[in-house]
N, C-alpha and C positions, 0 to 999 in steps of 0.2 A: 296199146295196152298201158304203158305208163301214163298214158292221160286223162286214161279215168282216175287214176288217184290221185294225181295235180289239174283238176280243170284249171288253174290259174297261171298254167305254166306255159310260157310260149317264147319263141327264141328268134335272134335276128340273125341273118348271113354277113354279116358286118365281118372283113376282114377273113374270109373264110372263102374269099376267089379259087383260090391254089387250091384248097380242099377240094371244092364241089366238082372244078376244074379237070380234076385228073381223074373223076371218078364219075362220069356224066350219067351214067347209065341208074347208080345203085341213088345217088342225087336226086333225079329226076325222078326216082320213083317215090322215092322220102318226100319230097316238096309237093308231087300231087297227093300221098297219103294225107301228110298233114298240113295242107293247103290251110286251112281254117288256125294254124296256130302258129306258123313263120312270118315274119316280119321283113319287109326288106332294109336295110341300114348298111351305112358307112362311114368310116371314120378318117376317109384317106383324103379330104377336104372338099371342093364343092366347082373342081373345075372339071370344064366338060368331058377331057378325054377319061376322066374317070367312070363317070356316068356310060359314056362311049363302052370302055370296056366291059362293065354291068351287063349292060342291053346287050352283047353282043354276044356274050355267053350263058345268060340266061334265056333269052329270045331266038337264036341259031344252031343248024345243026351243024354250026362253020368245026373243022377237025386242025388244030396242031395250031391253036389260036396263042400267039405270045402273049405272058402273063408277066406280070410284076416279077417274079424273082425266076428261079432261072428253067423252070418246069412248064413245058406246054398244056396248056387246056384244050377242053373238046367240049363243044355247048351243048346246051343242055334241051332247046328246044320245045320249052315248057307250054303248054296247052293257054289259052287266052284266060279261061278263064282263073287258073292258076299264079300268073300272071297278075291280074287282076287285085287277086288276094294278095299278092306277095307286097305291091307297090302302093295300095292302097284302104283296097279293101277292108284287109284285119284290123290296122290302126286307126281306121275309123272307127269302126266295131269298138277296139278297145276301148277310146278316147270319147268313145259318147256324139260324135260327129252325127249331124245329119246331112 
């Protein structure tokens, strides 16, 4: 509803683990709605177990996954092609990429 009056609006998971984390169910239904306008992003630097952690709770239905601070996450198990959009897709889209 709100995105018919911002088509320009779109937002990244950047730093928002612990969030989606503890809430996998009402998440997972937000990111396949607006698969077309979520972005995937991070800011926590660019080595692997970070990345690790990402895929692990956005890509598995893994339960009581240890998270960065001191709350257990539960993945989210998001559909391929959702996926898809989240890592690459949209920013291409945005960015003019072919």
């Amino acid at each position: 509803m709100i995105w018919r009056f911002w088509p320009n609006l779109f937002v990244d998971v950047s730093a928002r683990d612990y969030e989606i984390g503890r809430q996998p169910r009402t998440a997972g239904k937000f990111l396949q709605h607006y698969r077309e306008r979520v972005l995937f992003g991070t800011d926590m630097g660019r080595e692997k177990f970070i990345y690790q952690g990402w895929w692990r709770l956005l890509e598995t239905g893994d339960e009581y996954i240890p998270g960065r601070i001191w709350w257990r996450y539960y993945g989210l198990d998001l559909a391929p092609d959702v996926l898809q959009s989240l890592y690459q897709g949209n920013a291409r889209r945005l960015l003019n990429w072919q």
